[in-house]
KOLZADO-936381 format. One record per residue (C-alpha): x, y, z; residue in one letter. Coordinates in steps of 0.02 Angstrom, whole numbers, plus 50000, padded with zeros to 5 digits. Example, Ala and Ser with C-alpha at 12.3 -4.5 7.8 and 13.67 -1.06 7.14 Angstrom:
2
506154977550390a 506844994750357s 
// end
This chain:
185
558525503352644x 558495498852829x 559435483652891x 558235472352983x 557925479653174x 558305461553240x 560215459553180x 561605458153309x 562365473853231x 560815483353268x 560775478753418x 562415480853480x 562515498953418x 560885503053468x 561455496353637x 563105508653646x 562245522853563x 560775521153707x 562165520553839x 562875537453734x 561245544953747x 561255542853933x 562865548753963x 562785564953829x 560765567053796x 559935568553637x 559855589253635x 561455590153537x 561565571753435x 562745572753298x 562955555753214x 564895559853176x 565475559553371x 564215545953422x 564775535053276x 566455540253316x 565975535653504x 565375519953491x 566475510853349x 565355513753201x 565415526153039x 563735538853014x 563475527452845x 563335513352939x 562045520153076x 560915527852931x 560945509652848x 560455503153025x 559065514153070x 558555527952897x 559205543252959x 559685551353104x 557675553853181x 557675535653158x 559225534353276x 558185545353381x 556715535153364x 557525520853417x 558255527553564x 556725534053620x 555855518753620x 557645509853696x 557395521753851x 555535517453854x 555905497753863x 556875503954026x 555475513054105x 554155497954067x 555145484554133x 554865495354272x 553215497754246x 552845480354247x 554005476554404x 552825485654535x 551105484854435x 550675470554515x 550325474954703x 548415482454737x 548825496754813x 549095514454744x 550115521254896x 551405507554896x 551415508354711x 551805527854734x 553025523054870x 553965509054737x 553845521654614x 554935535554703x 556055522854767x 556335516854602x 556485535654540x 557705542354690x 558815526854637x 560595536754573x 560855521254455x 559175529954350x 559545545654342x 560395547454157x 558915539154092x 557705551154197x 558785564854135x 558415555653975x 556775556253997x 556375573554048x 557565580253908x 556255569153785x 554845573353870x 555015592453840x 555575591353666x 554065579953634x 553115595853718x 553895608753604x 554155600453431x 552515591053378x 553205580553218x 554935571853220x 555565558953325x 555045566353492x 553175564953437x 551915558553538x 553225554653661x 552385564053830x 550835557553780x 551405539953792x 552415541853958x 550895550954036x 549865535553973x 551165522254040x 551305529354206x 549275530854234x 549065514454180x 550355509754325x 549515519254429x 547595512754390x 548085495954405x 548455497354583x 546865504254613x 545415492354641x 544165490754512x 542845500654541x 543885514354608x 544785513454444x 543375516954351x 542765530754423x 543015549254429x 543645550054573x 545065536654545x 545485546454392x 545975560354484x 546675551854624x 548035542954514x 548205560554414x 548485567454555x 549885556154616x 550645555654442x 550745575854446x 551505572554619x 552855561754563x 553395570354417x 553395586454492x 554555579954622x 555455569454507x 555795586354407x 556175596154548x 557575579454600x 558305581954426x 558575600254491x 559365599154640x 559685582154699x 558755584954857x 558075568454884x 557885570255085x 556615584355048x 555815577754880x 555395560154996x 554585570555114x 553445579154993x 552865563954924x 552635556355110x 551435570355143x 550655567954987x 550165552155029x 549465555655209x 548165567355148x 546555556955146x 
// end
């Protein structure tokens, strides 16, 4: 049986197995050394969370919370350029990259392994971000082909660069990509 998700134990070891995560990724998780890790026993993590995808699970949607508050930071302005601009500000920021290393190590297990934990993960970051991006189009824009593929098209932008960051920490180059992205008409 799973202890309720809203305990203070939950929380805290969710909290120290997230900041784990970040620090070790999720490729090679064994719940020995991360229980070991954060001041916890393997029983007690399965009695928190059902079994070791449910760890994952939770982590997942831990690292997801971080990306939405995000999300929901720049949303707000009605303008798809500066919401690009916020974006890869927020992105180039050293203080995210574990959880964008995070991200991109989910992402492309959610590509590669359908069922599990990772599932339905890249669908639901792709989702997230084009909602971000459609709501700083104007309306009519946003319903329309062509804003479709306009915020697609940034999105693509972004993470391509974002990947390519992860890569090679060129951020000098990477910011001017997007920059000329963003002049084209």
């Amino acid at each position: 049986m799973q202890a309720a998700s809203t305990s203070p134990r939950h929380a805290e070891l969710l909290e120290r197995a997230y900041a784990y995560a970040l620090e070790h990724g999720l490729a090679d998780l064994s719940l020995r050394p991360l229980a070991a890790a954060i001041g916890s026993s393997p029983r007690v993590l399965l009695f928190l969370f059902g079994s070791k995808d449910g760890l994952v699970r939770a982590l997942l949607a831990r690292a997801r919370a971080d990306e939405l508050d995000f999300l929901q930071s720049v949303g707000h302005q009605d303008d798809l350029t500066a919401v690009v601009r916020a974006t890869w500000q927020w992105l180039v920021d050293e203080r995210h990259r574990p959880l964008l290393t995070l991200w991109l190590e989910a992402y492309s297990r959610s590509l590669t392994e359908a069922g599990g934990p990772w599932a339905g993960f890249a669908t639901q970051t792709v989702d997230d971000w084009l909602a971000l991006l459609a709501s700083a189009q104007p309306r009519r824009r946003r319903q329309s082909k062509a804003g479709a593929t306009e915020r697609s098209l940034a999105l693509a932008v972004l993470r391509g660069a974002l990947i390519d960051l992860l890569a090679t920490g060129d951020i000098a180059r990477n910011t001017a990509a997007i920059e000329a992205h963003l002049r084209c008409p």
